[in-house]
C-alpha positions as CSV (number, residue, x, y, z in Angstrom):
1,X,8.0,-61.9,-30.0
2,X,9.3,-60.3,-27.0
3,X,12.8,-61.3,-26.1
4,X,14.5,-63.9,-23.3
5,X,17.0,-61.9,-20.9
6,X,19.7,-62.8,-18.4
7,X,20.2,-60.0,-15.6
8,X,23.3,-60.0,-14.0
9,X,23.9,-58.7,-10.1
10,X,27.1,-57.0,-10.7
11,X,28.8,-56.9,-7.2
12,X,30.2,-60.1,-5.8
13,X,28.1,-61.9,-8.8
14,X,29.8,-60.6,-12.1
15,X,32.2,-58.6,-10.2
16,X,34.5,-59.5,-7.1
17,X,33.3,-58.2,-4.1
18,X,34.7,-54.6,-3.3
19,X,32.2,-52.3,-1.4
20,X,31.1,-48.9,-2.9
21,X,33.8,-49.2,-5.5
22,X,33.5,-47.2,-8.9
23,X,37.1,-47.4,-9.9
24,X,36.8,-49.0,-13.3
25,X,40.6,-49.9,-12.7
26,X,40.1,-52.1,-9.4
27,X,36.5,-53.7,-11.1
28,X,37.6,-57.3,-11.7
29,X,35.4,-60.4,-12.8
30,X,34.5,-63.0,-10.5
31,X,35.4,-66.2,-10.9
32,X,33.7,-67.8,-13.8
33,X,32.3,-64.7,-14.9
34,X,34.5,-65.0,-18.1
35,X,33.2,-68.4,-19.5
36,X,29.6,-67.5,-18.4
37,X,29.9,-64.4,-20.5
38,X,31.1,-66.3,-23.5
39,X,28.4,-69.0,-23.0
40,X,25.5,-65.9,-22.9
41,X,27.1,-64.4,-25.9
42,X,27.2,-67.6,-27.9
43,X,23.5,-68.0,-27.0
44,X,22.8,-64.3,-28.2
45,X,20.9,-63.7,-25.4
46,X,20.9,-60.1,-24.1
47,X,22.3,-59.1,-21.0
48,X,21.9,-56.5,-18.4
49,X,23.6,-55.3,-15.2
50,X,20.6,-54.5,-11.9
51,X,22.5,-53.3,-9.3
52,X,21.5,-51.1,-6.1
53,X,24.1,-48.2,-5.7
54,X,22.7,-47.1,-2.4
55,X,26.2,-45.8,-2.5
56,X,24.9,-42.5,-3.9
57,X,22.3,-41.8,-1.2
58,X,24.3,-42.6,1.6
59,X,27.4,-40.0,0.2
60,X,30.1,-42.3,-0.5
61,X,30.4,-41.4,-4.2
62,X,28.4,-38.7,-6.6
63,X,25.9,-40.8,-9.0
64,X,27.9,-39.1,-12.0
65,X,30.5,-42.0,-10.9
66,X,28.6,-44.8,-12.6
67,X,29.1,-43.5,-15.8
68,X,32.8,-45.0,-15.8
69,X,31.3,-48.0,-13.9
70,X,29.4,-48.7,-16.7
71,X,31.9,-47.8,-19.8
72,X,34.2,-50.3,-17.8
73,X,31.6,-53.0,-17.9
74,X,31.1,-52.7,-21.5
75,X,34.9,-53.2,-21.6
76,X,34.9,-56.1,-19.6
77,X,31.9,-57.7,-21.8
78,X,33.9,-57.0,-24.7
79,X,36.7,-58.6,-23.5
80,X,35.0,-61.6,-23.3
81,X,33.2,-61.7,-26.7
82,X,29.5,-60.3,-25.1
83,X,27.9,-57.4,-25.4
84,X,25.7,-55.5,-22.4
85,X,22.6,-54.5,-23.9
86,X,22.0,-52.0,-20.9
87,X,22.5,-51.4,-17.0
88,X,20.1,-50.0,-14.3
89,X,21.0,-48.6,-11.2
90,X,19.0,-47.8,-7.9
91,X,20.8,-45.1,-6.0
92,X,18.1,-44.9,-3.6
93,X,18.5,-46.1,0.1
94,X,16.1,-44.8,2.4
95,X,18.6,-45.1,5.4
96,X,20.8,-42.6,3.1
97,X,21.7,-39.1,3.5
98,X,21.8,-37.6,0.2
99,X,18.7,-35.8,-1.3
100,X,16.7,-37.0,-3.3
101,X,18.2,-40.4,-3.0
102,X,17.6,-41.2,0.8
103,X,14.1,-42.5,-0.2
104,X,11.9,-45.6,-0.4
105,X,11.6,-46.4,-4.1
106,X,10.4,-49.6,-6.2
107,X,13.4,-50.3,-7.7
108,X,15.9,-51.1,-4.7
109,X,16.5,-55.2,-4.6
110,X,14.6,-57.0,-3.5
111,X,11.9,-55.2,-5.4
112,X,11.6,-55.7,-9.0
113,X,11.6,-52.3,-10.1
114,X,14.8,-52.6,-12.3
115,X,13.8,-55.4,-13.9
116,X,10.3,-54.5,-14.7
117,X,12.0,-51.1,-16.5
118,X,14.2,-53.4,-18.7
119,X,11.5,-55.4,-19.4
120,X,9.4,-52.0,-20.6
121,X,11.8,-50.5,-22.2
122,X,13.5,-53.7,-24.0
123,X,10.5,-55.5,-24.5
124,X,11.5,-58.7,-22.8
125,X,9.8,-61.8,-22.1
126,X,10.7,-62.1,-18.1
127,X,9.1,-65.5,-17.7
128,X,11.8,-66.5,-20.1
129,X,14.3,-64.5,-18.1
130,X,17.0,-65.3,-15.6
131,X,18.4,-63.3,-12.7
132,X,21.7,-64.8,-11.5
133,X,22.6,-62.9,-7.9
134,X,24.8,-64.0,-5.1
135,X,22.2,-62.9,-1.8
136,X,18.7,-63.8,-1.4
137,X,17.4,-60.1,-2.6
138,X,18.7,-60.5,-5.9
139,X,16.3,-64.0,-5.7
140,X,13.2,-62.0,-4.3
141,X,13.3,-59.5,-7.2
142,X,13.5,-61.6,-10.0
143,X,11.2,-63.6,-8.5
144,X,8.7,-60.7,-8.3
145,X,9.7,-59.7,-11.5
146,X,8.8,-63.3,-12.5
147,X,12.2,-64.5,-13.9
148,X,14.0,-68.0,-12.8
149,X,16.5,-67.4,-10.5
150,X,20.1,-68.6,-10.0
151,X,22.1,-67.9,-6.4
152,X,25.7,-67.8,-6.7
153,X,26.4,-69.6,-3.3
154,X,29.6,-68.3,-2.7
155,X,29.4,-66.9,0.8
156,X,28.1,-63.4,0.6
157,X,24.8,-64.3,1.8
158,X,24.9,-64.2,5.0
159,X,21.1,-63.5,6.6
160,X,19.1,-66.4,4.8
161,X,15.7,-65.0,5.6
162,X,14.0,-68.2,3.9
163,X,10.4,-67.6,2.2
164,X,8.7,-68.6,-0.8
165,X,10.1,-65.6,-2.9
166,X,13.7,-66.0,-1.8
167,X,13.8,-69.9,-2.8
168,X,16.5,-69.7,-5.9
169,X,15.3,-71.8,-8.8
170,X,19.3,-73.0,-8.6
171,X,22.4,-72.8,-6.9
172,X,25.5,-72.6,-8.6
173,X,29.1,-72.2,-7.1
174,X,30.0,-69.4,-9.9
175,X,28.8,-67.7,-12.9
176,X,30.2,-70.3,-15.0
177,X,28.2,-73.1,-13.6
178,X,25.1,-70.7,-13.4
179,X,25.5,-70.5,-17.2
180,X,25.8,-73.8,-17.8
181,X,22.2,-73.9,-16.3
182,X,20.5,-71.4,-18.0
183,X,22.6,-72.8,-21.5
184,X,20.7,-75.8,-20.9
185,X,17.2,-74.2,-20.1
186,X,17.5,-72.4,-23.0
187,X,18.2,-75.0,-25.4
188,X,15.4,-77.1,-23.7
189,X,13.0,-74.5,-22.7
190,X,10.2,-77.4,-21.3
191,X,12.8,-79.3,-18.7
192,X,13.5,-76.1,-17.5
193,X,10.2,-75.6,-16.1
């Protein structure tokens, strides 16, 4: 039976806000991050960073640079008793400047390209899934991807294009109430619905 996931936006979701950063030393968690990744580890679920690094294409940082983005992540999950079963980047941005990366692609949020990977290559059960971002593109994608969606509503969206894709199943004020949420969907699958 394929598995139930929860994808995490990393930037101003799990992570505080900080543009085009890839020092692991200035990545901190957001607030409520920590309890929300205890609560997903308790539940066993498996967990996975999506995050656009458009960063790449538009020459503020080489892609090799997410390799200590992502050993610092797996730091910060084991810090808090959780482990990150994987992370996918888009470095694409067609408004970029760095070959090959200044292109259209199907992975960029708000499509569902990252999340349709994981799901590939992990074998997961997206309709079982949640996606838990703090702007309306991070809803659209798991939307299309066909996961339940949480916006953190902490001020970073700041367009609210409205439309049926990039209605958020919930709202949450942090990562610890988001997990609260999906906690409870998971232990009552049918309410959820």
């Amino acid at each position: 039976m394929s598995s139930a996931a929860i994808f995490l936006d990393k930037d101003g979701t799990l992570l505080e806000d900080v543009p085009y950063n890839v020092d692991p030393n200035a990545m901190k968690l957001a607030p409520g991050a920590r309890e929300a990744l205890a609560i997903f580890a308790d539940l066993g679920a498996l967990i996975f960073v999506i995050s656009n690094q458009g960063g790449v294409a538009r020459g503020r940082f080489e892609i090799g640079a997410l390799d200590g983005v992502e050993a610092r992540l797996h730091e910060l999950f084991a810090s808090c008793g959780a482990t990150l079963s994987g992370v996918y980047w888009c470095p694409h941005d067609a408004q970029g400047t760095v070959a090959p990366y200044n292109c259209a692609c199907d992975c960029r949020k708000p499509a569902p390209g990252m999340l349709l990977r994981a799901a590939r290559e992990h074998d997961l059960a997206l309709e079982r899934s949640w996606f838990v971002g703090d702007i309306l593109d991070d809803v659209e994608a798991g939307r299309r991807a066909g996961c339940r969606t949480v916006l953190i509503d902490n001020g970073n969206e700041t367009v609210w294009r409205r439309g049926p894709l990039r209605e958020p199943h919930v709202f949450a004020v942090d990562m610890h109430r988001a997990a609260l949420t999906i906690r409870e969907s998971m232990a009552n699958p049918e309410a959820a619905r």
